[in-house]
C-alpha positions in Angstrom: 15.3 86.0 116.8 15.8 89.0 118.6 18.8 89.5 121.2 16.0 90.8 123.8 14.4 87.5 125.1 13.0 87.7 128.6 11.2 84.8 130.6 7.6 86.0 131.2 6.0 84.2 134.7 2.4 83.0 133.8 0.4 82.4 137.4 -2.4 80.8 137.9 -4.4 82.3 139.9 -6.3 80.5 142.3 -9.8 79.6 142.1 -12.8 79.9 144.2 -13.5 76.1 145.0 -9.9 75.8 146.9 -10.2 72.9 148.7 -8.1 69.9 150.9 -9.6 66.7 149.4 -6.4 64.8 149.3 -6.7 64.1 145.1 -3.1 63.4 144.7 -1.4 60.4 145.9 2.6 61.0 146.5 2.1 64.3 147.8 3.3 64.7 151.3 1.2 67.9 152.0 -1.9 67.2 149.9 -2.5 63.9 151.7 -1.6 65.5 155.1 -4.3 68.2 154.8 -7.0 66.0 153.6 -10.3 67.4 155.1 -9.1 70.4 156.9 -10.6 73.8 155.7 -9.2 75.8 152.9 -9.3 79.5 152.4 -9.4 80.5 148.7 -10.0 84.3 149.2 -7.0 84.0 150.9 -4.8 81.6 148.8 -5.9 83.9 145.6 -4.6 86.8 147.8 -1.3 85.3 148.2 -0.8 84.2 144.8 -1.7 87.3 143.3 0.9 89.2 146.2 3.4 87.2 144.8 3.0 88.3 141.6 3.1 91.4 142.7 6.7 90.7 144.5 7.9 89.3 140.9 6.7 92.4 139.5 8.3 94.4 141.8 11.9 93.0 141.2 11.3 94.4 137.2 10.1 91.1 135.9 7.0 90.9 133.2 4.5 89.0 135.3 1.3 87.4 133.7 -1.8 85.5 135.0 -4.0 82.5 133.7 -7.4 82.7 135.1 -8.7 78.8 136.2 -11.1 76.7 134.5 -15.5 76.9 136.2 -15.4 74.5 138.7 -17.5 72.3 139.9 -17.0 70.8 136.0 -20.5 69.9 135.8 -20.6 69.4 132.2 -17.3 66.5 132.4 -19.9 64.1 134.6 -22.1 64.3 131.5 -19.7 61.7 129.8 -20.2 59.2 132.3 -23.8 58.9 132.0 -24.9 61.7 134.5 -27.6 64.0 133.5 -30.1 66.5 133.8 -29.4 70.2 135.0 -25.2 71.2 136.1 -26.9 71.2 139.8 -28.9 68.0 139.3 -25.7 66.2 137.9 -23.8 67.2 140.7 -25.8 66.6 143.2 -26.3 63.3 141.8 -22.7 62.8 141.5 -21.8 63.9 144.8 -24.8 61.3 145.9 -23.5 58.2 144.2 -19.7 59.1 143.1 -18.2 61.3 145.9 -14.8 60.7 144.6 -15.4 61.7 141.0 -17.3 64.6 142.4 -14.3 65.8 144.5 -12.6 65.5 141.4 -14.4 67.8 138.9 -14.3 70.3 141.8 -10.8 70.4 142.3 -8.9 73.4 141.5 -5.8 72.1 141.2 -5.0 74.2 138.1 -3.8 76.8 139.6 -0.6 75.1 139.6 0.1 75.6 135.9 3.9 74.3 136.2 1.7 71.5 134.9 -0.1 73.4 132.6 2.0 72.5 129.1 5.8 71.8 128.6 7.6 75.5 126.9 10.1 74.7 124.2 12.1 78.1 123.5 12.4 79.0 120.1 16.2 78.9 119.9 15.6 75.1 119.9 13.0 74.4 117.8 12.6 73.1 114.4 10.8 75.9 113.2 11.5 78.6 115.5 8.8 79.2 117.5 7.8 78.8 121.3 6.3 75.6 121.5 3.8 74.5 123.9 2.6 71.0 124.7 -0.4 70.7 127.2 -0.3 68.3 129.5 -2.5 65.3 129.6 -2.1 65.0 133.5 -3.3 61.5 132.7 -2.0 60.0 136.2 -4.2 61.7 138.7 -7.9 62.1 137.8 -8.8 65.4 139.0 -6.3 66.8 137.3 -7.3 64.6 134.0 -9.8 67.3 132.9 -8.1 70.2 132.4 -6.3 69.2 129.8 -8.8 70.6 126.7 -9.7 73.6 129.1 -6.4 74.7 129.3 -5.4 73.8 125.6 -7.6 76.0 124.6 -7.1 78.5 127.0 -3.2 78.9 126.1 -4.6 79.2 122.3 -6.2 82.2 123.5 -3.3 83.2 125.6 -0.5 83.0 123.4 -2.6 83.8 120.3 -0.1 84.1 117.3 0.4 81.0 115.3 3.2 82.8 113.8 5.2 82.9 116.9 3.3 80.3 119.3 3.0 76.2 118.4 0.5 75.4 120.9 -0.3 71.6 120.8 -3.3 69.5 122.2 -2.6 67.1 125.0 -1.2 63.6 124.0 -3.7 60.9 124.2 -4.2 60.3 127.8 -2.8 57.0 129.2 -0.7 55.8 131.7 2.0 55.2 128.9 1.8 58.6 128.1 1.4 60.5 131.5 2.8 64.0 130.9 2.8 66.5 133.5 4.2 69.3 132.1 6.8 72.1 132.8 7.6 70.5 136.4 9.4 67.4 134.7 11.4 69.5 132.3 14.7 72.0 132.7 15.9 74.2 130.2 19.5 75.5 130.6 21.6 77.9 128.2 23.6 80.8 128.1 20.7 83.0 128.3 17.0 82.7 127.8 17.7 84.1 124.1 20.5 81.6 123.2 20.1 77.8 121.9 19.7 76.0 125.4 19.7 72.4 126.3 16.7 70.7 127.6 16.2 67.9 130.1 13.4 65.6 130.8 13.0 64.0 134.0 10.9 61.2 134.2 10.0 58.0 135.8 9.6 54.3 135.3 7.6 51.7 137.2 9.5 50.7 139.7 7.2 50.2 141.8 6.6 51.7 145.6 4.1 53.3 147.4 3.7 56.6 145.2 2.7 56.9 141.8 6.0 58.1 139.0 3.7 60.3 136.9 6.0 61.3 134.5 6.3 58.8 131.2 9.7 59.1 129.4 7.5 58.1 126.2 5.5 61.4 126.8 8.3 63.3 127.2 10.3 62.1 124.2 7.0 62.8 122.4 7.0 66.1 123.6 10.3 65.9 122.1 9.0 65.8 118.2 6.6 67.6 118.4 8.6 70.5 118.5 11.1 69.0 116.8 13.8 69.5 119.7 17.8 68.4 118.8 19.4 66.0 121.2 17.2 66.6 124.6 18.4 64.8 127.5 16.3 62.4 129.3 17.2 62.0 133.1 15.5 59.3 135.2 14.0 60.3 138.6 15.8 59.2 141.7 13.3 56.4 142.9 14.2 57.5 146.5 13.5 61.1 146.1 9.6 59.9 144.4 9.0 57.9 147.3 9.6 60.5 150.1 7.1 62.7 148.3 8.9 64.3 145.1 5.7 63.7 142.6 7.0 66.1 140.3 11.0 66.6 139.4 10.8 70.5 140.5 10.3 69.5 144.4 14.1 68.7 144.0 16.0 70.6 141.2 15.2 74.0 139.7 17.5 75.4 136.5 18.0 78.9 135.4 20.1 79.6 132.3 23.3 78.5 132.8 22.5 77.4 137.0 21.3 74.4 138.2 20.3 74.2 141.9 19.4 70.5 142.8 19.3 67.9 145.2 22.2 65.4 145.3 19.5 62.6 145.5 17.4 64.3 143.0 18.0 62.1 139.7 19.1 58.0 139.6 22.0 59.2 137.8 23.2 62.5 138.8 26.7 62.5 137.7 26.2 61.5 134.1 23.5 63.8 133.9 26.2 66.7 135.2 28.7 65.2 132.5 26.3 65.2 129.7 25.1 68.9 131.0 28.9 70.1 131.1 30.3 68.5 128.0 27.4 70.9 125.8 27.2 74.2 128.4 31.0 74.6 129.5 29.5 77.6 131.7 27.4 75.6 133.8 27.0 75.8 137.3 25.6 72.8 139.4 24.8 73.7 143.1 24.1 70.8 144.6 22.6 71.6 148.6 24.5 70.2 151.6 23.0 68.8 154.2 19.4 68.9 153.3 17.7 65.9 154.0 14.9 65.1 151.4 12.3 65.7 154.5 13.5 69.0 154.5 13.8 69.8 150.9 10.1 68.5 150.5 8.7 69.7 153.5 10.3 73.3 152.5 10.0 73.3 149.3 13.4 74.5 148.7 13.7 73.8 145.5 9.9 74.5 144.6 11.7 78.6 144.6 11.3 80.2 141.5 15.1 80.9 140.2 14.7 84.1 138.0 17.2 86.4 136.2 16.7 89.9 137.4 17.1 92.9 135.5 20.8 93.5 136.4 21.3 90.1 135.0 22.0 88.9 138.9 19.6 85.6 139.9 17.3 85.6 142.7 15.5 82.9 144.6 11.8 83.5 145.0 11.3 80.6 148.7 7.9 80.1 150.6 8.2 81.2 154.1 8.2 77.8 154.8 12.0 77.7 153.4 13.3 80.3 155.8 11.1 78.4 158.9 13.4 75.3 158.5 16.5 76.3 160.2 18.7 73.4 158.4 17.2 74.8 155.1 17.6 78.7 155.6 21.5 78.1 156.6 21.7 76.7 153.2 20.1 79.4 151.4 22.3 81.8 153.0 25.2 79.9 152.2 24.1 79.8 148.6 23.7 83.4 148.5 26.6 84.5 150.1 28.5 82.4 147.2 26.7 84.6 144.6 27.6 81.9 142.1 25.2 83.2 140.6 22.4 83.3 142.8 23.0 86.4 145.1 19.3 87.5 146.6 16.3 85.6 148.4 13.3 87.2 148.4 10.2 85.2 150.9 6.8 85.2 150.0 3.5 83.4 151.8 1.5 80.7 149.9 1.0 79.0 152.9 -2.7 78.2 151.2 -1.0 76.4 147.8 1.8 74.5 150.0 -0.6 72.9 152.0 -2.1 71.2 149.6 1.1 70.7 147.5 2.2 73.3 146.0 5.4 76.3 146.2 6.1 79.1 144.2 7.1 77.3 141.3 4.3 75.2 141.2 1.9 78.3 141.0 3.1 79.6 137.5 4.2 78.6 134.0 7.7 80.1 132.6 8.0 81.3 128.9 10.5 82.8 127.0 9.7 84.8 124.4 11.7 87.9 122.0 10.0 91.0 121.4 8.0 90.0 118.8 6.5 87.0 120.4 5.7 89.3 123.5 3.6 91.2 121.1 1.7 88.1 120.0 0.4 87.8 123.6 -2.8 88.9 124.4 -2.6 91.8 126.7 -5.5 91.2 128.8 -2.9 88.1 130.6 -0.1 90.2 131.4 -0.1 92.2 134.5 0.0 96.0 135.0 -0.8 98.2 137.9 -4.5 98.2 136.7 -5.1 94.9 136.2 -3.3 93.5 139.2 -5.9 95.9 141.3 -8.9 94.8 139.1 -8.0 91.2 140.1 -7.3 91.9 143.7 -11.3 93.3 143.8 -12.5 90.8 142.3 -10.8 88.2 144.6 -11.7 90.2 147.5 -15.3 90.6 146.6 -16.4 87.3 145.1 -14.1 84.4 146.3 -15.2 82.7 149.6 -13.6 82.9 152.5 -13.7 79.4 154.2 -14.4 75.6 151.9 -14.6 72.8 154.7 -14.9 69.4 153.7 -19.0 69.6 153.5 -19.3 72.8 151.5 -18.4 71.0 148.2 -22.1 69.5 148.2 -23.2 72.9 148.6 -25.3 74.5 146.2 -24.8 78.1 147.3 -20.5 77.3 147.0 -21.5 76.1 143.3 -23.4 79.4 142.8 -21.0 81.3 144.0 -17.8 79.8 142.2 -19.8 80.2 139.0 -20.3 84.0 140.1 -17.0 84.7 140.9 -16.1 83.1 137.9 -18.5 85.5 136.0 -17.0 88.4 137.2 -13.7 87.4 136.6 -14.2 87.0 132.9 -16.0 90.8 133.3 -12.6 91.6 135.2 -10.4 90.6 132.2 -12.4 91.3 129.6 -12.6 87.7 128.4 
């Protein structure tokens, strides 16, 4: 493999049925902004600015366009039929939850798109990627063959790219992707160690979505050596941590967590220490895990810059929570390694449940799997600008609670997505 591996950022960006329908149990802001309006011109806007920011610090930035929604043609398996209006109206009619399902567009968050094994640590030596079934929350249980195939159109050479189908969806085998798993090393290029978190039922008011049978599947199938399996603090689940990235982030050889983040966190340092002698846990003080969910602290992206120095990428909301912003500043005056904070505003994504982390997909790849991915996903000057116009001109502004049934949002959305394919020349 080549000494030149750099981490590529894969956003989603948002699509034009944004909307607060309160799909996902266990998640504090998604539940709290059920039936309020959403903006998707705007949250598109601010996804694609923060790409831009990433960009801006001399980072490879990429996109991954979102599936047509409302998914018209999924009601057709349970027995609805006719034209894609007539089955949604019907659906919306005499199933309004399944119909607020299929018009979610909850993949912009494609942390949960697939888990990314790096080719240092697989069997055969290239990235693998295993799509999440999403199995635990049923709007999100569609996307799984949409974005399968998508990331086999992505990441297009089978020489460099593994890119496996979603495990059978079940509640045994609930697998939600890159936001349960940490990959820490050296450097991006070097043979890393990777950690699953996951859950167990325990129990409790929210859902554990993450199955450690999943993730120990996800395991073969790239044929990973010796992965760590780290069980979810129950407490940290409960006050709202749905996924494990709401309370620890890793970046090469740094791990910034919670202290309540895992059921065992000191044998997970110990394991983490005895194989990567150059590791770095930061564990936050006096952040509550209100705060830390409520901020989304750890929801940052942690990147390597250029200069080789790491940078937190926080949602606004981070430096808004005084207890929180100390923290950061204490972090980065430490520079151990983490020695810049850069702010950006999602506010659109957090309030329904998702930071900066949440919004895009992290994959390593040498200079010859860089070459295997098509162009028309990775971001220039050009191509951020063609996306900003199409936002602009074809997303809607406002999605209240009653424009879902809405005939002219479903025209629309299918517009927008027309001329974003036109856009991207897919």
């Amino acid at each position: 493999m080549s000494t030149t591996t750099v981490e590529i950022n894969f956003d989603g960006l948002v699509g034009p049925t944004h909307n607060y329908a309160g799909l996902s149990p266990g998640n504090v802001a998604s539940q709290s902004n059920f039936g309020e309006t959403a903006y998707p011109r705007a949250a598109a806007l601010q996804g694609l600015a923060k790409m831009r920011a990433v960009m801006d610090l001399g980072l490879t930035q990429g996109f991954l366009p979102p599936p047509l929604r409302p998914a018209a043609g999924a009601l057709r398996a349970f027995g609805f039929a006719g034209s894609d209006d007539e089955i949604l109206a019907r659906a919306a009619s005499e199933d309004l939850a399944l119909f607020r399902a299929v018009c979610s567009a909850s993949s912009m968050w494609r942390a949960n798109a697939a888990t990314i094994l790096s080719a240092p640590d697989t069997a055969d030596g290239r990235v693998h990627m295993v799509t999440a079934n999403l199995a635990g929350m049923l709007h999100r249980s569609f996307e799984g063959p949409e974005t399968h195939a998508l990331l086999r159109r992505v990441f297009r050479d089978d020489t460099r790219f593994a890119v496996h189908p979603p495990l059978p969806s079940a509640r045994h085998f609930g697998d939600e992707g890159a936001a349960n798993h940490m990959r820490l090393a050296s450097s991006h290029g070097a043979a890393g160690i990777n950690v699953f978190a996951h859950g167990e039922l325990r129990g409790g008011a929210f859902p554990e979505r993450q199955s450690r049978r999943a993730s120990e599947a996800v395991a073969r199938l790239a044929g990973l050596a010796d992965p760590l399996y780290a069980l979810q603090n129950a407490k940290a689940v409960q006050a709202g941590a749905f996924h494990n990235d709401v309370v620890a982030v890793a970046n090469e050889s740094v791990l910034l967590t919670h202290p309540d983040a895992f059921e065992d966190a000191q044998g997970l340092y110990a394991a983490l220490h005895g194989r990567l002698p150059n590791l770095q846990v930061v564990e936050t003080r006096g952040i509550s895990l209100a705060d830390a969910i409520g901020s989304y602290l750890f929801n940052s992206q942690l990147v390597t810059l250029p200069d080789g120095a790491m940078a937190l990428v926080l949602p606004i909301e981070a430096q808004e929570n005084a207890a929180v912003w100390t923290e950061v500043e204490r972090i980065v005056a430490a520079k151990n390694p983490i020695s810049r904070a850069f702010v950006v505003d999602v506010r659109e994504s957090m309030r329904n449940g998702g930071g900066p982390a949440c919004l895009r997909l992290r994959v390593p790849v040498d200079e010859a799997a860089k070459a295997g991915i098509d162009p028309r996903y990775l971001l220039d000057e050009a191509r951020w600008e063609r996306l900003m116009r199409t936002v602009e001109v074809h997303w809607p502004e406002a999605v209240a609670p009653g424009d879902l049934a809405n005939p002219d949002l479903w025209a629309q959305a299918r517009a927008a997505h027309a001329a974003l394919e036109q856009a991207t020349g897919a």
